[in-house]
KOLLO-702743 format. One record per residue (C-alpha): x, y, z; residue in one letter. Coordinates in steps of 0.05 Angstrom, whole numbers, plus 5000, padded with zeros to 4 digits. Layout:
N
      u      v      w   pati
      X      Y      Z      A
...
This chain:
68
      u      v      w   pati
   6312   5381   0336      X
   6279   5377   0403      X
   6300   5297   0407      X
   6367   5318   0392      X
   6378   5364   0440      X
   6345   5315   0501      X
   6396   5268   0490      X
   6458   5301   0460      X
   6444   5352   0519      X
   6451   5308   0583      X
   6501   5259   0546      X
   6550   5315   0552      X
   6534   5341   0615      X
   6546   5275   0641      X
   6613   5267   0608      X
   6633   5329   0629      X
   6615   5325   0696      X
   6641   5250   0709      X
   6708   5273   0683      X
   6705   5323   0734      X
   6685   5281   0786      X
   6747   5229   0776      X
   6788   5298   0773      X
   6816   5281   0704      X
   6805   5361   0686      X
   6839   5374   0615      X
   6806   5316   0600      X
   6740   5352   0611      X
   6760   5412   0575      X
   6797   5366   0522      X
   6726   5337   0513      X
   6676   5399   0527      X
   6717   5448   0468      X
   6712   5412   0416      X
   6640   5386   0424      X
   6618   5451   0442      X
   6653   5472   0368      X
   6617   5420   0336      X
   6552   5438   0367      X
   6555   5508   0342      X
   6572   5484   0277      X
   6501   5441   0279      X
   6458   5497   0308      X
   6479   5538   0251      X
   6471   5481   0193      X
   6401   5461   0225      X
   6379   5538   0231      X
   6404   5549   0161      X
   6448   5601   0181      X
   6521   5561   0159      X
   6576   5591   0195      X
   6630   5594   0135      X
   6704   5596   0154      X
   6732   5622   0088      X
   6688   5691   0095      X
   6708   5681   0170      X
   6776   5691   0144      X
   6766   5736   0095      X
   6744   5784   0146      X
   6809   5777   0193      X
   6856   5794   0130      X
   6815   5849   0104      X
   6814   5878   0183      X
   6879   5861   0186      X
   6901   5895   0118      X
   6874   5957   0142      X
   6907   5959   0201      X
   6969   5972   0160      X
């Protein structure tokens, strides 16, 4: 996990902060969202700790049921 973090890590950074530098700025943000998404998404596979939408979802309609 350690490899994947020393080059997933500064790959992004360096993206992120060449978009920034030619001022293209929702491209950044464009870019940085959904890779940060998809990072979580990883940590939480590799740690074995699956973030699950469906019980995600679950919750907000049972929160929002009892709002009612």
């Amino acid at each position: 996990m350690l490899a994947f973090h020393a080059w997933f890590i500064p790959l992004v950074l360096f993206t992120v902060f060449w978009l920034l530098w030619k001022k293209q700025y929702r491209d950044a943000a464009v870019f940085l969202f959904p890779t940060l998404i998809g990072y979580e998404l990883w940590i939480g596979i590799v740690n074995n700790n699956p973030f699950i939408i469906t019980i995600l979802i679950a919750r907000i309609i049972e929160a929002a049921k009892n709002w009612t």
